[in-house]
Backbone bond lengths (Angstrom), bond angles and torsions (degrees), N, CA, C in turn:
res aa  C-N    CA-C-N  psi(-1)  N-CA   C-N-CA  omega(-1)  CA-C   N-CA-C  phi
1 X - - - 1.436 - - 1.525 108.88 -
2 X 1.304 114.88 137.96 1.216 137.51 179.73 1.934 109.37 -50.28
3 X 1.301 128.79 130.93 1.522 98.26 164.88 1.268 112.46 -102.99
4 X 1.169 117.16 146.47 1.490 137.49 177.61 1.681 117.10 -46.41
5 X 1.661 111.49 120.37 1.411 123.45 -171.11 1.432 118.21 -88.81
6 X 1.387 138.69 65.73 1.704 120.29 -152.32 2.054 91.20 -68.02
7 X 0.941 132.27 152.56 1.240 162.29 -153.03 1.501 96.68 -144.34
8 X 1.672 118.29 91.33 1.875 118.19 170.19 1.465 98.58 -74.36
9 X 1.383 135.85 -6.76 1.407 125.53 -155.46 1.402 89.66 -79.85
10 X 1.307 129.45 -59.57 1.494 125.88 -176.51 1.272 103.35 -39.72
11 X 1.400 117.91 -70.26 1.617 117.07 -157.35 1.558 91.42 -61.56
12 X 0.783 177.54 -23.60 1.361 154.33 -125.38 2.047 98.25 -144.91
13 X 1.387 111.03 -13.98 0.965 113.36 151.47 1.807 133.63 -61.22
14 X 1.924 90.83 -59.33 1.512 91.21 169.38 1.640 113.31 -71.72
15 X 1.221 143.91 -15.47 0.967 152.66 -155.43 1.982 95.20 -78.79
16 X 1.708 101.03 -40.40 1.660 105.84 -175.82 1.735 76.85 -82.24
17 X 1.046 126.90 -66.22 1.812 103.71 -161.55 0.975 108.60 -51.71
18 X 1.782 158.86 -34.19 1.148 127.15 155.45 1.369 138.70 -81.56
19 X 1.047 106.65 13.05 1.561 120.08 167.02 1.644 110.77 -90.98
20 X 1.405 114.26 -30.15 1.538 115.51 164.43 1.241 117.01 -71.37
21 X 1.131 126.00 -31.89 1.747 142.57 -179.58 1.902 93.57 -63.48
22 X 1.191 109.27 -51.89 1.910 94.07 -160.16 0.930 84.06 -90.07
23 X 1.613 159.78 -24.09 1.390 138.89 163.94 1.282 107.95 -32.30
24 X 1.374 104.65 -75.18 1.766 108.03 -169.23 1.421 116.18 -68.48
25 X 1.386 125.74 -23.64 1.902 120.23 147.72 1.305 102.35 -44.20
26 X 1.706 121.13 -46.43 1.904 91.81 -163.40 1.388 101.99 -77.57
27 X 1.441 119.95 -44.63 1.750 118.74 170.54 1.240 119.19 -13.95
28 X 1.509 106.19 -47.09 1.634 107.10 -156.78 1.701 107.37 -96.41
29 X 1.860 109.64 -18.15 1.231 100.85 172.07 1.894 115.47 -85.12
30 X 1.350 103.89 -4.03 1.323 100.74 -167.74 1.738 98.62 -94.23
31 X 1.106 102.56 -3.34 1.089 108.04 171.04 1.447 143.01 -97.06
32 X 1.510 80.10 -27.85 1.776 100.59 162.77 1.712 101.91 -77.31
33 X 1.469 121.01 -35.88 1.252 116.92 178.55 1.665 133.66 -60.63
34 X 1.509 99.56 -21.54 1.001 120.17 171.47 1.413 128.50 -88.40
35 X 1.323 113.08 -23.94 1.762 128.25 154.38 1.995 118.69 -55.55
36 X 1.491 76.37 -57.84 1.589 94.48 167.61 1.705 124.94 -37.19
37 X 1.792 88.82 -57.56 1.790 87.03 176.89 1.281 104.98 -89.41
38 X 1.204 139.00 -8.15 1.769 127.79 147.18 1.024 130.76 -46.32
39 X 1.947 116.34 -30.19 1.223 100.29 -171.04 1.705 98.97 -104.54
40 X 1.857 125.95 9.57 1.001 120.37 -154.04 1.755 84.72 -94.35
41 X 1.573 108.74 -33.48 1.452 94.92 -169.50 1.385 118.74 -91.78
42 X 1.630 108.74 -10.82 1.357 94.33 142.35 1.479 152.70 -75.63
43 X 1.316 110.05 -8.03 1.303 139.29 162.99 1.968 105.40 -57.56
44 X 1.363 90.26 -67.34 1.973 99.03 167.46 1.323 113.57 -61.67
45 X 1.065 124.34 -24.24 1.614 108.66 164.71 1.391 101.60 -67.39
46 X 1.156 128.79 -88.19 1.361 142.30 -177.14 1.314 106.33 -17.12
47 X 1.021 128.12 -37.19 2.117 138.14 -179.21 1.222 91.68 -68.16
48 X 1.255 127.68 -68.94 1.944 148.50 -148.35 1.507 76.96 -83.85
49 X 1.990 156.31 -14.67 1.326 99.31 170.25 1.116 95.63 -107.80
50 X 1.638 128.50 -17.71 1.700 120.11 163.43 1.597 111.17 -45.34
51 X 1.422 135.49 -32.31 1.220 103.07 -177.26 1.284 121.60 -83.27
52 X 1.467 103.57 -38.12 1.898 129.15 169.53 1.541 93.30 -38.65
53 X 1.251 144.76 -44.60 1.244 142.33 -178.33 1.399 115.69 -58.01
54 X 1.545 99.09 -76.72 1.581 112.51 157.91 1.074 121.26 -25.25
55 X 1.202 144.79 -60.36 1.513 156.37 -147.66 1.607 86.07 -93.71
56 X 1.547 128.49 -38.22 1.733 103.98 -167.04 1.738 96.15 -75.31
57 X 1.334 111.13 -49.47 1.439 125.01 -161.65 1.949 97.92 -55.66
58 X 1.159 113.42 -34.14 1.672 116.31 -177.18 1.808 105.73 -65.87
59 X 1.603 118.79 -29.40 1.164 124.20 -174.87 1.372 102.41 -92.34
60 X 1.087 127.46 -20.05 1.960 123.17 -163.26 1.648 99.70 -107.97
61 X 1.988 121.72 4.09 1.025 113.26 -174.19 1.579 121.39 140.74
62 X 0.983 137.76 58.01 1.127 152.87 -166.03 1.419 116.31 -39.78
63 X 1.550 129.05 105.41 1.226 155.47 156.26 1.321 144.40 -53.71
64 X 1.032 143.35 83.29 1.503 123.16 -129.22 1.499 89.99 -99.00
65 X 1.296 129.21 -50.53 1.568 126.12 159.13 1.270 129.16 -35.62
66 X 1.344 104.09 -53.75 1.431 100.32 -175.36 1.950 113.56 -65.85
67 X 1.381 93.77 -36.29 1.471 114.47 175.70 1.661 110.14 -32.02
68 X 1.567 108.55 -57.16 1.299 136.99 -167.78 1.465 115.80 -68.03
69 X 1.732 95.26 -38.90 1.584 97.09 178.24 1.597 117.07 -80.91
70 X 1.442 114.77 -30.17 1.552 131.46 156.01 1.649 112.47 -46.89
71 X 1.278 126.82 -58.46 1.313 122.74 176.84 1.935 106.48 -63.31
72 X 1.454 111.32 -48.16 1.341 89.05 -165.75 1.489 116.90 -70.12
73 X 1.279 107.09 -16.34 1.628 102.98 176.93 1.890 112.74 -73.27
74 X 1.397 113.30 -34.82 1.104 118.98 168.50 1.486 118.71 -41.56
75 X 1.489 106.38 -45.05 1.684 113.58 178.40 1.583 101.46 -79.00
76 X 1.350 142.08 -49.05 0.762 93.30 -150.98 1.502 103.62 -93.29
C-alpha cells in the first residue's frame, strides 16, 4: 500500500482564497458603513436646518400650518 502524501500547498492555497473572500466582505461593509454615516449626517443637517427654520418663522410670527407641515416632515 501506497503511503499517504498530505500536500500543505493546497491547504494554504484555499486558506489565501478565504482570507481574500473576508477581506473584500469587510471592504464592502466598511463601505456600506461609510455611505450609511453620509447619509445619517446629511439627514442631521436637514433636521438642524428644518428646525433653524422653524425657530426663525416661530419668532417673525407664528404659523399654525406651516408649523404642521414642518413637524410632519420631521416625523416622517
Amino acid at each position: 500500500m501506497k503511503s499517504f502524501r498530505f500536500r500543505m500547498q493546497t491547504v494554504l492555497d484555499q486558506r489565501e482564497r478565504v482570507e481574500s473572500l473576508a477581506k473584500q466582505s469587510l471592504a464592502e461593509a466598511e463601505n456600506a458603513l461609510k455611505r450609511g454615516e453620509t447619509l445619517l449626517t446629511e439627514l442631521a443637517d436637514v433636521r438642524t436646518a428644518l428646525v433653524d427654520e422653524l425657530c426663525r418663522l416661530r419668532t417673525e410670527g407664528f404659523d399654525a400650518n406651516e408649523t404642521r407641515t414642518y413637524h410632519n416632515y420631521l416625523q416622517t
